[in-house]
N, C-alpha and C positions, 0 to 999 in steps of 0.2 A: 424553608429552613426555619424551625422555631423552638430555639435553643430554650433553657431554663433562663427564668427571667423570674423568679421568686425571692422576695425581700430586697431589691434591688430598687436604688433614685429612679425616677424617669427621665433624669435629665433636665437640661435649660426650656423653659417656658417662653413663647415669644406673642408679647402681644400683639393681634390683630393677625394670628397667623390663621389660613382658612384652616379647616374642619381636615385634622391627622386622619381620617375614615378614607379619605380620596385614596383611592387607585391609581397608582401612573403606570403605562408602561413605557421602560427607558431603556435607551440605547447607551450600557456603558463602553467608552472608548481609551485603551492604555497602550501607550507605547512606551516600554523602560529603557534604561539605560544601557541594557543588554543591548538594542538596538535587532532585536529577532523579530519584528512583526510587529503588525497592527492586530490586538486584541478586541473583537466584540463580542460584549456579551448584552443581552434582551431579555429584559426582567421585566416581572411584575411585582412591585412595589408599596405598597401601602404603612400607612403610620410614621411614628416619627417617636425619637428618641431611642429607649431601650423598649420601646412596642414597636418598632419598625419589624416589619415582616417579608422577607423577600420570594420567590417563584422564579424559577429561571426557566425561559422557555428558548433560549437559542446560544449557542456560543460560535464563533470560528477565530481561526488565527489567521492573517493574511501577512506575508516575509514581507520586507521591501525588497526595491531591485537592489541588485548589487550599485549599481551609479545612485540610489537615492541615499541606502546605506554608508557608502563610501562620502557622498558630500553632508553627511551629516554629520558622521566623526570629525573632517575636515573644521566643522565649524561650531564643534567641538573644544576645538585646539586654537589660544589665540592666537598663536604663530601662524597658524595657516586659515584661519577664519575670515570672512569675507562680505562688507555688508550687501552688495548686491546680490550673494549667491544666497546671503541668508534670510532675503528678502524673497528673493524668489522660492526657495525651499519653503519657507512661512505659508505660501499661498500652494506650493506643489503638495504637500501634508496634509493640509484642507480637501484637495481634493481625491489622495488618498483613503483620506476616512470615511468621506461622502460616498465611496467608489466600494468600501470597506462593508458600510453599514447596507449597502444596497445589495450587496451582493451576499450577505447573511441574510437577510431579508428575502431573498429570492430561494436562497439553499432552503431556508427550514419553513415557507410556506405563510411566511408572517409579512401580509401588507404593510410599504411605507407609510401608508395612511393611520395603522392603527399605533405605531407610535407617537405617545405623547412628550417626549421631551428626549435630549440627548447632552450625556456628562462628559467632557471628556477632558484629558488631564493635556493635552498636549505631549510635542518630545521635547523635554527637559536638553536645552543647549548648554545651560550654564548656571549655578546657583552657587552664589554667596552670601551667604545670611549674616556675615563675622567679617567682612572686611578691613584688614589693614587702615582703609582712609577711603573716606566718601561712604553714599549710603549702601545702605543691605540693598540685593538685587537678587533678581530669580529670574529665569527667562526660559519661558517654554513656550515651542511654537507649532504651526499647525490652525491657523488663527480660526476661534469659534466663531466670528461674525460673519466671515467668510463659509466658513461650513455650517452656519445656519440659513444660510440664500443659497447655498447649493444643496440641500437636503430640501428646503422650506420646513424646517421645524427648527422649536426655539434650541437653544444649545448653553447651558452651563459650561465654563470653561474657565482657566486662569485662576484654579485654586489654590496655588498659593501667595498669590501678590500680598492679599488682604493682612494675613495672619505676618508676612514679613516687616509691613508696613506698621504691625504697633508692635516691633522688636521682637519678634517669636522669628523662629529657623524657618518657618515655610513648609516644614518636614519634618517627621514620615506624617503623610492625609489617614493613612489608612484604619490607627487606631480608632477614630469615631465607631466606622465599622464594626472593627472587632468589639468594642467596648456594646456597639449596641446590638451585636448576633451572640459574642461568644463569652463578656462573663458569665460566672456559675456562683450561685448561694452555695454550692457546695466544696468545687475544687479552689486550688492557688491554680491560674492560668498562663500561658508565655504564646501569644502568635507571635511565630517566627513566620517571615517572606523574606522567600529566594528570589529576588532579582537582580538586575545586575548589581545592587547594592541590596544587604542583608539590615533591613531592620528588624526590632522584637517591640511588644507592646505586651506591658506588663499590668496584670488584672484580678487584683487579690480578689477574694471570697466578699463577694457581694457587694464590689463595688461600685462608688458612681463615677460620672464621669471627669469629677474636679481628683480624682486618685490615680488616677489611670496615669502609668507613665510609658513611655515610647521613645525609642531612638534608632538611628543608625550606628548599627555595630562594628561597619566596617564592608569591606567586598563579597558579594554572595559571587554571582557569577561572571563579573567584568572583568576581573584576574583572568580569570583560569581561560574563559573565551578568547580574549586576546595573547596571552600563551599558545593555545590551540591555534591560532592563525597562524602566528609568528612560526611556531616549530612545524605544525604537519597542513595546512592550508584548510584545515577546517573548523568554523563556526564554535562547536560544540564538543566536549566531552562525552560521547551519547554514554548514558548511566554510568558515567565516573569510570569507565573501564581502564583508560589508559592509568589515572591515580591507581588505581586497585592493583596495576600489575608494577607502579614503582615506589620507592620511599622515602618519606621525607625526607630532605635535610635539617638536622635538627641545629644546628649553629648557624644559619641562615634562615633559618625559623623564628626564632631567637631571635634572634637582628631585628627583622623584619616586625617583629609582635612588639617590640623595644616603642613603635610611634607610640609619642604621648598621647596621641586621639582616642586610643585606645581605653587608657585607664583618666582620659577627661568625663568630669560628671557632665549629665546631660540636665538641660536641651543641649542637642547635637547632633549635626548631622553631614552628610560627606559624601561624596559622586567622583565625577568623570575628574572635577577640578584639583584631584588629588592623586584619585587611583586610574591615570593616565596614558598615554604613551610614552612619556618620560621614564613613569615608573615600572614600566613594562620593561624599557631598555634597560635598566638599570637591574634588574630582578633577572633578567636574561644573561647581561654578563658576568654578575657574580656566580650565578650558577654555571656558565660553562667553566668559569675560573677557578672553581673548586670538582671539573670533571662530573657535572650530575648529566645523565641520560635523559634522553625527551621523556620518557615515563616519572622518571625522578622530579622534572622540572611541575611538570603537572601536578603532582602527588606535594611537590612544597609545596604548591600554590592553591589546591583545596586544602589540603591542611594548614594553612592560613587562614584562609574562609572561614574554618570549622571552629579553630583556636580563638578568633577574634567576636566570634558568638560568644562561646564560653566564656570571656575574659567578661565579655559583657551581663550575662549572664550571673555569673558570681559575683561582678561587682556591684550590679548595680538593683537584682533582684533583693528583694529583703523579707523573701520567707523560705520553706522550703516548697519544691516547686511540684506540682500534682501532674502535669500535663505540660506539653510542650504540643504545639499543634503546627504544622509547617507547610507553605504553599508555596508557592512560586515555582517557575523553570526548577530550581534548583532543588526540589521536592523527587523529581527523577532522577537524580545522581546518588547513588548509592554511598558513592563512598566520601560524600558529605553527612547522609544518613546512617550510616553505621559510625559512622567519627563522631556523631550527637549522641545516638543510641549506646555506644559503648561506653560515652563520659557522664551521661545521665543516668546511670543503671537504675535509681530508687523513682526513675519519671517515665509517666507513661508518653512516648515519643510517636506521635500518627501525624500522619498526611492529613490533611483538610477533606481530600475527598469520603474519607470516614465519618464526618462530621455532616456530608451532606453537598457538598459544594467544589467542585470542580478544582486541581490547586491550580489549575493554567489562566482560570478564570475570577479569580478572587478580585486581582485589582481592577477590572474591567467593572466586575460588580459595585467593586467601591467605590466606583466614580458614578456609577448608575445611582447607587444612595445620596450619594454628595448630592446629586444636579436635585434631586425628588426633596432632599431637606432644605436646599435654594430656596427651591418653589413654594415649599413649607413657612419662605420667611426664617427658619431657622437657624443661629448665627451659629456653626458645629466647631467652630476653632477649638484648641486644645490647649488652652494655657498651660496645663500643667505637663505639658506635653513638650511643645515648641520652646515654652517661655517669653510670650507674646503678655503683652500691660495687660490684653482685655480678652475676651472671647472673639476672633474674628468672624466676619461673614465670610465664607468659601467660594468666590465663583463670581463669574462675572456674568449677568444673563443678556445673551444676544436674542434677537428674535429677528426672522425671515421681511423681508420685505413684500408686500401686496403682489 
């Protein structure tokens, strides 16, 4: 992947960092809030800043069980969260991913041996960057110390404590990335990511990385998957078909678009700790109370999705926009993609996989950058991003015991 990088910063300089030439190959590891699977992706990596240069040589997705899935949500929810189960899950995720990585490793042919390092973001339990009283918290688990002695290779992990710890959100990690594959000296740029929470990272013409802005815009796919459970027992929308065949409610639409979070300036950002079970219940029964159909109920609730892009979008973009680039799960739902497509008419709206890069596989990659710019020494936080005092270091490096 090696996008246009002309008249562009290189970015933060770190002294005493070894020679940006190194090659790593890295195992990136993502589990989102969608809660659909462990994501690995196997790259070859070289450089650092906006020379970083990526190669992918392996991807797979591996589900959880339904009992791993299910005690996750559980402790998800403080009502029903648990410290022994959540200690125990801590250490059952670790050997998921080790279980994860080995078995992509085995499908595409690539020795555990020849990888050199491995990023992985953890599953996000709970993140409060803004609390009411006491300090900012973030807590993802899956521990890397652990899954660095059961892999025996070092492990980057706990990317966002650092950046929480000097007043930044913790979130979204993933602009670095974009900032260092996908600005252009020539377009106004927007990566959008579908995952279970939809952020966008905003990338004028030929910026560096102190311009760059990024947020969560609100719910990509954790509405509408938890809908689909609730009304027909499954998972997923497979490509938006049930929205496509019903129609919004628009006065419940309305309603619903009304949260302040929406039109709050960023840094900002927002998860499971919001967009709920609670709020699931609550979106369920106004909808039967106004007579909506299982297809209707679906159809508000990506056009929520879509609406809460946009509101971000408009609000908070400050040019006109050239490109809109979109990955995630939610990159396959159509009728997310036509609801962008038809409110952007003057913006050219693609999938990432156009651009070269897998969109199931994008944030897997970016944790594979993260772990390789650790190793770099380089501090990748996003002040202008999160709104953190300083530039954080991202990551915590474990290494394997003898």
């Amino acid at each position: 992947m090696f996008p246009d990088r002309a008249n562009r910063e290189d970015g933060p300089r770190q002294a005493g960092r070894p020679d940006a030439s190194v090659s790593r190959v890295v195992a990136g590891i993502m589990s989102g809030t969608s809660l659909d699977g462990i994501d690995i992706a196997i790259v070859e990596v070289v450089g650092t800043g906006a020379q970083v240069r990526v190669r992918s040589k392996a991807f797979s997705s591996v589900p959880y069980s339904s009992a791993l899935r299910e005690a996750i949500l559980r402790n998800c929810e403080p009502s029903t969260s648990s410290v022994s189960e959540l200690s125990r899950i801590n250490a059952e995720i670790a050997l998921e991913y080790a279980a994860a990585v080995r078995a992509t490793c085995e499908s595409s042919g690539i020795a555990l041996s020849d990888i050199d390092l491995v990023g992985s973001h953890g599953q996000t339990v709970y993140h409060d960057p803004s609390p009411q009283q006491g300090p900012a918290s973030t807590l993802q688990i899956g521990d890397p110390s652990m899954l660095a002695h059961h892999l025996g290779l070092p492990v980057v992990g706990d990317f966002r404590v650092g950046d929480v710890a000097l007043g930044g959100q913790g979130a979204p990690l993933v602009p670095y990335f974009d900032w260092a594959l996908f600005s252009s000296s020539e377009e106004n740029r927007v990566l959008l990511n579908l995952g279970g929470i939809a952020n966008i990272t905003v990338l004028p013409v030929g910026c560096g990385p102190d311009q760059v802005i990024a947020f969560d815009t609100g719910p990509a796919n954790v509405l509408i998957d938890s809908v689909m459970m609730a009304l027909t027992g499954r998972h997923v929308d497979e490509g938006g078909q049930l929205a496509l065949e019903g129609k919004a409610n628009t006065p419940l639409l309305q309603e619903m678009l009304s949260d302040p979070y929406f039109t709050k300036a960023p840094p900002k950002s927002t998860g499971r700790e919001w967009f709920n079970a609670a709020y699931v219940d609550q979106l369920l029964r106004a909808s039967h109370e106004v007579g909506l159909s299982v297809p209707d109920i679906v159809a508000t609730a990506t056009a929520f999705t879509v609406n809460s892009i946009l509101i971000g979008i408009a609000g908070f973009v400050p040019f006109p926009l050239d490109r809109l680039i979109v990955s995630g799960g939610g990159v396959h739902n159509q009728a997310i993609m036509t609801g962008l497509s038809d409110a952007l008419p003057s913006c050219h709206v693609d999938s990432i996989a156009q651009h070269g890069i897998d969109p199931d596989a994008k944030e897997a990659i970016c944790f594979a950058v993260l772990a390789h710019e650790a190793f770099n020494r380089v501090a990748a936080g996003m002040p202008s991003v999160t709104g953190a005092s300083g530039r954080a270091f991202l990551g915590k490096i474990c290494f394997p015991g003898n």
